[in-house]
C-alpha positions as CSV (number, residue, x, y, z in Angstrom):
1,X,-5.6,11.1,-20.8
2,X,-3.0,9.4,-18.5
3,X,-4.2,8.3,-15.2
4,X,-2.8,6.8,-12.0
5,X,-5.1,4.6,-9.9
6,X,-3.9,4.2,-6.0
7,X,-5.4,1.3,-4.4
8,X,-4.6,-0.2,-1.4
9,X,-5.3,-3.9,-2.4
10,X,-6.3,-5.4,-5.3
11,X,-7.0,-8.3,-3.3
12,X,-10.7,-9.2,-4.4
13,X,-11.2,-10.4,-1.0
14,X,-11.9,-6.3,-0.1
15,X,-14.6,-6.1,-2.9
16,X,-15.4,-2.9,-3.9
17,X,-12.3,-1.0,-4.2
18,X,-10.5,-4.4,-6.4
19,X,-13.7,-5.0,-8.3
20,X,-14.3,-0.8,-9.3
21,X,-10.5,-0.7,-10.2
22,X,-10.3,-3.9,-12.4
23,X,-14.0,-3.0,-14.2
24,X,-12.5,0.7,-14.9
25,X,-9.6,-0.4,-16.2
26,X,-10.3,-2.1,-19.4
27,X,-13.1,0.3,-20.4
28,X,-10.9,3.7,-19.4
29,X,-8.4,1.8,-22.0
30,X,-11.1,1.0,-24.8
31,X,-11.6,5.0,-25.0
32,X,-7.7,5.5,-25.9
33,X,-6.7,6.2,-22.6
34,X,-3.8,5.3,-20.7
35,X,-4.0,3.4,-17.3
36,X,-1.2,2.5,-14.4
37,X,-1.8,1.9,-11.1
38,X,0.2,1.8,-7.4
39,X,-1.1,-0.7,-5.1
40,X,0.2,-0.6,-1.3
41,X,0.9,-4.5,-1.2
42,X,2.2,-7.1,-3.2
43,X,-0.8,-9.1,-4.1
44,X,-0.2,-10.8,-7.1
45,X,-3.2,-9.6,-9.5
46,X,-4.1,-12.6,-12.3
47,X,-6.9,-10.8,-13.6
48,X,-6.7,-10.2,-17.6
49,X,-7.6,-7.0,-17.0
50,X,-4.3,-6.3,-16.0
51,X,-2.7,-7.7,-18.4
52,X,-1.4,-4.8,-20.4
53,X,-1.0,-2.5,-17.4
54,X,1.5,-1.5,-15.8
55,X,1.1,-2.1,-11.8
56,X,3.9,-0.3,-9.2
57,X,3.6,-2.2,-5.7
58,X,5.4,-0.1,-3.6
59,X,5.2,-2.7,-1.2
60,X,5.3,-3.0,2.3
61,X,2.7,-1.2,4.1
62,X,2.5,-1.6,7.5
63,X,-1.0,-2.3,10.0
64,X,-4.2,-1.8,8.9
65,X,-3.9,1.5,8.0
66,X,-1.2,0.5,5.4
67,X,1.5,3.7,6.3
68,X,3.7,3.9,3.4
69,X,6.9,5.1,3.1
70,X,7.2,4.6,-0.6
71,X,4.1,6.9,-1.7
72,X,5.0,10.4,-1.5
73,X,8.2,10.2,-3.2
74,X,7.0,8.2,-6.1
75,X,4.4,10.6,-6.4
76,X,6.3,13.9,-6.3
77,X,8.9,11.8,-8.8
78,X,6.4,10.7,-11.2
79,X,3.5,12.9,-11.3
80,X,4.0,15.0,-14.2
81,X,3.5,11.4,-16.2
82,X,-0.8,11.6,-15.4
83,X,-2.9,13.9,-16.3
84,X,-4.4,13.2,-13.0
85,X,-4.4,10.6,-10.6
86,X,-7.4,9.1,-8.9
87,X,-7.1,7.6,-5.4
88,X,-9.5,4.8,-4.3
89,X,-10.8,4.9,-1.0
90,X,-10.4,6.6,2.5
91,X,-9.4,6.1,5.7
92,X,-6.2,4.4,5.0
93,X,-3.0,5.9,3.7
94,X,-3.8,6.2,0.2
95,X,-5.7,9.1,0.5
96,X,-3.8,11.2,3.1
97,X,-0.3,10.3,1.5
98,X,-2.2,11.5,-1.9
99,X,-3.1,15.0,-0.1
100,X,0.4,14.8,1.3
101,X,2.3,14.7,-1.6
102,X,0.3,17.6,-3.6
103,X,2.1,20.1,-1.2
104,X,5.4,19.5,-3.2
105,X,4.4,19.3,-6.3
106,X,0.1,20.5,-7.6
107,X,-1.3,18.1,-9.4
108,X,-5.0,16.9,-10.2
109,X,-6.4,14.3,-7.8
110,X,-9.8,12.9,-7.4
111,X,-10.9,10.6,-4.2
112,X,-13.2,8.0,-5.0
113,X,-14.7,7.4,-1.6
114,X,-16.4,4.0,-2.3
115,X,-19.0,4.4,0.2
116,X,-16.7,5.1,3.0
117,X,-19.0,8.2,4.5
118,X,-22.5,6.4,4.8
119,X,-23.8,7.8,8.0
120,X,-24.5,4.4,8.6
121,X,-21.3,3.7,9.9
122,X,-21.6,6.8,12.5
123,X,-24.8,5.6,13.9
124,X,-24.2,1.6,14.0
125,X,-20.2,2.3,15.2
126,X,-20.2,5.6,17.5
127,X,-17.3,4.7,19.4
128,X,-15.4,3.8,15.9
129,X,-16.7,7.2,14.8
130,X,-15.6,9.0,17.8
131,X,-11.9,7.5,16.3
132,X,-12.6,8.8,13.0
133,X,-13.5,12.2,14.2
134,X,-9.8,12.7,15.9
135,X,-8.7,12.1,12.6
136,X,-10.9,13.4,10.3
137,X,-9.7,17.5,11.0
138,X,-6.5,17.3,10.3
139,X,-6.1,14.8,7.7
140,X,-9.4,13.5,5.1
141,X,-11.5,16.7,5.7
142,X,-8.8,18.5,3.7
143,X,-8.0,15.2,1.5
144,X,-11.4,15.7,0.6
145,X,-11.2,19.2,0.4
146,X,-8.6,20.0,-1.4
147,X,-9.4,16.8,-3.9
148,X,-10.1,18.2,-8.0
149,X,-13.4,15.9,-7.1
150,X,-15.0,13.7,-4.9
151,X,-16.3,11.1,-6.8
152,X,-19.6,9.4,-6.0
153,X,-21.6,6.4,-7.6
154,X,-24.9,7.9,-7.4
155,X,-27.2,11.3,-6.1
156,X,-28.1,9.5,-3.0
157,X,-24.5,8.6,-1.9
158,X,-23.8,12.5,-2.3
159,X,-26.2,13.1,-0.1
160,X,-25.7,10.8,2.2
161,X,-22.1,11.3,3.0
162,X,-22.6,15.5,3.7
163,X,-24.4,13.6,6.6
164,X,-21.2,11.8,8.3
165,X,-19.7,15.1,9.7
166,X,-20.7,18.4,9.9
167,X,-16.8,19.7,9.1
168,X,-17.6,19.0,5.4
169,X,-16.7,20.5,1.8
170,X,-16.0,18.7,-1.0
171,X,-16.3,19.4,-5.1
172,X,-18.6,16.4,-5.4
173,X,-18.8,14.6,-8.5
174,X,-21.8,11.9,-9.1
175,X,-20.0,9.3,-12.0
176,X,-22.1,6.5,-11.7
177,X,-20.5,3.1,-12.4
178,X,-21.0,-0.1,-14.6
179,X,-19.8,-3.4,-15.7
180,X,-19.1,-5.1,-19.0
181,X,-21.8,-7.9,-20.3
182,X,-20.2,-10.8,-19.1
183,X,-19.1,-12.6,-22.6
184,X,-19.9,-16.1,-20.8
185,X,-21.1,-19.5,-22.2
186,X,-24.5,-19.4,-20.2
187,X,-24.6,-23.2,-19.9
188,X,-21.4,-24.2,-19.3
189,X,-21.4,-21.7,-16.7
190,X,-24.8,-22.8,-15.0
191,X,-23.2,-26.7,-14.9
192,X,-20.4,-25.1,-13.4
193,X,-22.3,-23.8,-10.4
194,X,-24.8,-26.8,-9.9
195,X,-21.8,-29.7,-10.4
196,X,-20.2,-27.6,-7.1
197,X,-23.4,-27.5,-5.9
198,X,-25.9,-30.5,-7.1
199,X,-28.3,-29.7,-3.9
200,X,-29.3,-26.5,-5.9
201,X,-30.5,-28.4,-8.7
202,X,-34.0,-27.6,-10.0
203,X,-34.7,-25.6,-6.5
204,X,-36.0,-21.6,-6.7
205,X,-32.5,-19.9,-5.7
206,X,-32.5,-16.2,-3.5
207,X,-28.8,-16.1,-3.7
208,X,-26.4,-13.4,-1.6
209,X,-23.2,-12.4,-3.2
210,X,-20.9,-10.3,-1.0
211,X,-19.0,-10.3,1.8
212,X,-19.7,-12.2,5.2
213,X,-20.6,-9.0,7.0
214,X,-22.8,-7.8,9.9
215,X,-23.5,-4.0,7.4
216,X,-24.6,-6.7,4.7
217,X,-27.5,-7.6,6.7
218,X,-27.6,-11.7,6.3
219,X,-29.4,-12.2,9.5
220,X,-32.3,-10.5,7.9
221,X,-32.6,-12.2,5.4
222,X,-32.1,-15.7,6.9
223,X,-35.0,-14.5,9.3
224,X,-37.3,-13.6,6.7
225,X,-36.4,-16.4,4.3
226,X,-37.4,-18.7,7.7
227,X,-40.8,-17.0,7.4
228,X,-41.7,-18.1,3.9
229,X,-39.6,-20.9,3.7
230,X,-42.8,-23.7,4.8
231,X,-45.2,-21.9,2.2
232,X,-42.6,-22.3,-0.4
233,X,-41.3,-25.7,0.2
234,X,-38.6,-25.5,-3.3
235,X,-37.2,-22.1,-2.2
236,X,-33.3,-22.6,-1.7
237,X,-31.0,-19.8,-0.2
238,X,-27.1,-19.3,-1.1
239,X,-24.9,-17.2,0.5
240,X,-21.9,-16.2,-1.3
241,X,-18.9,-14.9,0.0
242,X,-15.9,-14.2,2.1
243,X,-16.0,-14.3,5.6
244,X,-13.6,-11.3,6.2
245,X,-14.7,-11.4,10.2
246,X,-15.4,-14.7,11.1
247,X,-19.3,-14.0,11.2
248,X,-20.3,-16.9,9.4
249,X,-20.1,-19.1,12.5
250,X,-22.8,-16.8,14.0
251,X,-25.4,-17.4,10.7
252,X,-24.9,-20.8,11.0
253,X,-26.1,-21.2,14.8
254,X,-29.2,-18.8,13.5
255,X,-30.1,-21.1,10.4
256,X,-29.9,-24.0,12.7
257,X,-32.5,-22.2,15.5
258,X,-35.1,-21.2,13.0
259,X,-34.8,-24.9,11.3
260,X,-33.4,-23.9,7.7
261,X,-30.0,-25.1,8.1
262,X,-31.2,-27.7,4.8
263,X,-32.6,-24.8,3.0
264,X,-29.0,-23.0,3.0
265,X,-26.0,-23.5,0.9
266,X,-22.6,-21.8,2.2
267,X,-21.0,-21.2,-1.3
268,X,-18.0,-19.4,0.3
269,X,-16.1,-16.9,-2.3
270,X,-17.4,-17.8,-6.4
271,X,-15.5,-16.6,-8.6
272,X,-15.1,-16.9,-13.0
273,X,-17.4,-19.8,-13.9
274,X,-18.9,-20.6,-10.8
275,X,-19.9,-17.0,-9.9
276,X,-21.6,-16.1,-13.1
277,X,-23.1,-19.6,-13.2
278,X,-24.5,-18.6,-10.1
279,X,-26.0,-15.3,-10.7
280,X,-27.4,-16.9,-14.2
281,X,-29.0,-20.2,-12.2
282,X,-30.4,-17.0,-9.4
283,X,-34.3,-16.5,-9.1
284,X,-33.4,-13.1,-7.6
285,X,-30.3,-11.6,-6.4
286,X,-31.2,-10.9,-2.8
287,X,-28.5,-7.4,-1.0
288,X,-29.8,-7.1,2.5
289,X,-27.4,-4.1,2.9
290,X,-27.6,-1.6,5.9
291,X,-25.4,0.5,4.0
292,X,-24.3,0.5,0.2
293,X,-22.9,2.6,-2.1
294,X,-23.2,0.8,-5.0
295,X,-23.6,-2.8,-5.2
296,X,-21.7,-3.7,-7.5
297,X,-23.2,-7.3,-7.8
298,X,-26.6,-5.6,-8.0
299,X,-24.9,-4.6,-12.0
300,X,-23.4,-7.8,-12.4
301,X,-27.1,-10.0,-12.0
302,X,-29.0,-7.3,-14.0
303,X,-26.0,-7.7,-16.7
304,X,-27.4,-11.8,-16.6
305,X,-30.9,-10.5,-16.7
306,X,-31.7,-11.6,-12.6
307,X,-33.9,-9.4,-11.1
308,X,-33.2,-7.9,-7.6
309,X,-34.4,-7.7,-4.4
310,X,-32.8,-5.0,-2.3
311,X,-32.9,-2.5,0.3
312,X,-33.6,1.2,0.5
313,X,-30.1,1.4,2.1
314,X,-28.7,0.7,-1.8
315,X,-28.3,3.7,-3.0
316,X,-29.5,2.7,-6.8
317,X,-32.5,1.6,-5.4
318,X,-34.3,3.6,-7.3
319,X,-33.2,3.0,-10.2
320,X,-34.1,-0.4,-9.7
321,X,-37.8,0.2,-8.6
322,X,-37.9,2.9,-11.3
323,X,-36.7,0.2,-14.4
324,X,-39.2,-2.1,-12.4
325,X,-36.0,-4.6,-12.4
326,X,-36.9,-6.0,-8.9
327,X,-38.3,-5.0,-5.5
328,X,-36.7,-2.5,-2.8
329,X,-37.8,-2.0,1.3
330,X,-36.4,-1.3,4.4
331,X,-33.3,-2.9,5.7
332,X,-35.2,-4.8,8.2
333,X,-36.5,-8.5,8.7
334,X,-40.3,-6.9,8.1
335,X,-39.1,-4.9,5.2
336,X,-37.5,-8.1,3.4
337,X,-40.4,-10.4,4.2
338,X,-42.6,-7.9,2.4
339,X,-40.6,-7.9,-0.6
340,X,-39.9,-11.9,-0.5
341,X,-43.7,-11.9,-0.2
342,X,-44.3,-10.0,-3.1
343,X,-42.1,-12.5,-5.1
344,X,-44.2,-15.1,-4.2
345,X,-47.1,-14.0,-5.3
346,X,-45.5,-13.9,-9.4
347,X,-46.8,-15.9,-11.9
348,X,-44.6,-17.1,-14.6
349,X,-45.5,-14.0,-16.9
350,X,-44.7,-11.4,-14.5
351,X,-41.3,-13.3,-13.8
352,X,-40.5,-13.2,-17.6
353,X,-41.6,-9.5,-17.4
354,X,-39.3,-8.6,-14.3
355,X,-36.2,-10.7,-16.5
356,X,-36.8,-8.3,-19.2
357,X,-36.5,-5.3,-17.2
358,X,-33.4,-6.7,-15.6
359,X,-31.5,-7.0,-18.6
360,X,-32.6,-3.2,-19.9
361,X,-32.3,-1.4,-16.1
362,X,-28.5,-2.9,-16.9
363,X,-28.2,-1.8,-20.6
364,X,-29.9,1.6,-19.6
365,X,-27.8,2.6,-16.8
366,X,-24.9,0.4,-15.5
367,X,-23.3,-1.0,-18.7
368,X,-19.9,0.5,-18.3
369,X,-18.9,1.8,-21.4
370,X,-21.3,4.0,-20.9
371,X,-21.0,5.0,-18.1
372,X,-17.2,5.5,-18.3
373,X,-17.7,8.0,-21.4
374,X,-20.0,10.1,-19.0
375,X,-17.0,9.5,-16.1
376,X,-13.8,10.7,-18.3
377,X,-16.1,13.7,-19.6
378,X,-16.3,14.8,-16.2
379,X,-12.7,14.4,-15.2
380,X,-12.0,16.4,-17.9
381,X,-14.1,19.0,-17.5
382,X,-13.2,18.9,-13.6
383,X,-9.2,19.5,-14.6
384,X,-10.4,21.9,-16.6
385,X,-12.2,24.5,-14.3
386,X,-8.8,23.7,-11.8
387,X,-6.5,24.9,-14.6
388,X,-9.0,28.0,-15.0
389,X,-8.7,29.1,-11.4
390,X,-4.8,28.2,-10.7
């Protein structure tokens, strides 16, 4: 197959969307097939996984919605080139200018909606929602529904986004998604991580990974780190990430009130080394999420054999609990002191048992070239049952 990929960034600074496009990539290409992808800006990409692909910035975009003038004509140019095109995310033009164009010219599109309709969002953000709602009728509802397939990570984020608005009907397609084992030296990366940061050094690490972000839920877990903290004297928290919002400011003045402001390293954004040096030198991978579709870091510590504690809010939660890879609770200061609380209480035999299960939860479910066979399969038969009714 020949597929387009429309992104609006591939900035990693937006995480999911970048990181889902630059994973897929690579493994769509091991299987024989053919990648290019538009991008709405003119980030310059120096990820090897672009190496060999050919990337059309149709560059500029203008506000935050990124309107586009250059979209729709490429697309009702250049479309008989694909075998179908897949559009990353919602809510911006990508999508709509994707529907948009499809009313010169059919073709096959899928909408991969990266998480965009948690009901999360509605209930945390009415006013925001209200917005979306004026939208929404005359512009993604028939995005969505008039998409080949509306693709989903998992059966929980299918269910959760028929939840977001009651004008709803999509084809929904679950995927699931993966990364490749990091082909890393282990110890070169782990004195990578603790030369940028010798105060982690031989301490118990509960490391976040992910955007600075109020839906990621950091307060919580400062809050019930501070609980456990004085019983566990060598535990040593890192948060890891851009602060997109300026909300790191705010998680600084709370470490500082509940006295772990020595107990906290603010690693900013880690990336090639460092970041895997990280995830390797973790205890636990700790996603406080209010709302996640995915997680993809939750894949990437597995992949290192890092066991994870997470919220019922991620939607492979399950998965975790079920592989026994980590612990899950509610996205709430009780519900993360419970599971930090249940970490405490391991012994080193149970830790080496909860490593194990790590490493297989990854190679059993989120190692991508498995889970891309399963994806492409589905595409295929999704184009497929569209042919049969045009």
């Amino acid at each position: 197959m020949r597929i387009l990929h429309i992104v609006s960034s591939l900035d990693p600074i937006f995480g999911g969307q970048p990181e889902v496009v630059k994973q897929l990539i690579p493994a769509i290409a091991s299987l024989g097939h053919h990648n290019e992808v538009i991008t709405l800006d003119n980030y310059q990409y120096q990820f090897p996984a672009f190496l060999n692909v050919t990337i059309h910035s149709l560059s500029p975009s203008y506000g935050k919605y990124n309107l586009n003038f250059k979209l729709i004509p490429w697309l009702v140019r250049n479309n008989s080139q694909f075998d179908c095109v897949i559009c990353h995310g919602i809510w911006q033009f990508q999508s709509y200018g994707t529907w948009l164009a499809t009313w010169f010219h059919k073709f096959p599109f899928f909408v991969y909606v990266h998480g965009a309709l948690d009901p999360w969002f509605k209930l945390t953000y009415p006013i925001k929602h209200l917005k979306k709602w004026l939208y929404w009728p005359w512009a993604e509802y028939f995005v969505l529904k008039s998409a080949t397939g509306v693709l989903f990570t998992s059966e929980g984020e299918k269910k959760q986004a028929a939840k977001s608005f009651s004008l709803y009907h999509v084809n929904p397609v679950v995927v699931n998604f993966g990364i490749k084992k990091p082909a890393i030296d282990v110890i070169r990366a782990k004195h990578a991580f603790k030369n940028s940061f010798p105060e982690t050094d031989g301490k118990e690490l509960f490391l976040f990974m992910g955007r600075i972000h109020p839906i990621k839920g950091c307060d919580n877990l400062l809050h019930a780190f501070s609980d456990l903290s004085d019983k566990n004297p060598n535990w040593h928290c890192v948060i890891a990430g851009p602060d997109v919002i300026g909300w790191q400011s705010t998680l600084h003045e709370l470490a500082n009130k509940l006295n772990i402001a020595n107990r906290i390293t603010w690693a900013g954004m880690l990336e090639g080394e460092t970041k895997w040096g990280a995830l390797l030198s973790a205890s636990c991978l700790v996603l406080p999420s209010h709302t996640e579709n995915f997680g993809i870091v939750v894949a990437e510590a597995l992949a290192c054999g890092t066991p994870v504690i997470l919220t019922n809010k991620v939607n492979i939660w399950e998965t975790i609990e079920n592989e026994k890879a980590g612990f899950a609770a509610d996205d709430t200061v009780d519900g993360l002191r419970e599971s930090l609380q249940k970490w405490s209480e391991l012994n080193k035999p149970d830790l080496q048992i909860l490593q194990g299960n790590a490493f297989r939860c990854f190679s059993n479910h989120f190692e991508i070239d498995l889970t891309t066979k399963k994806m492409i399969n589905l595409l295929e038969l999704e184009i497929s049952k569209k042919h049969t009714k045009m």
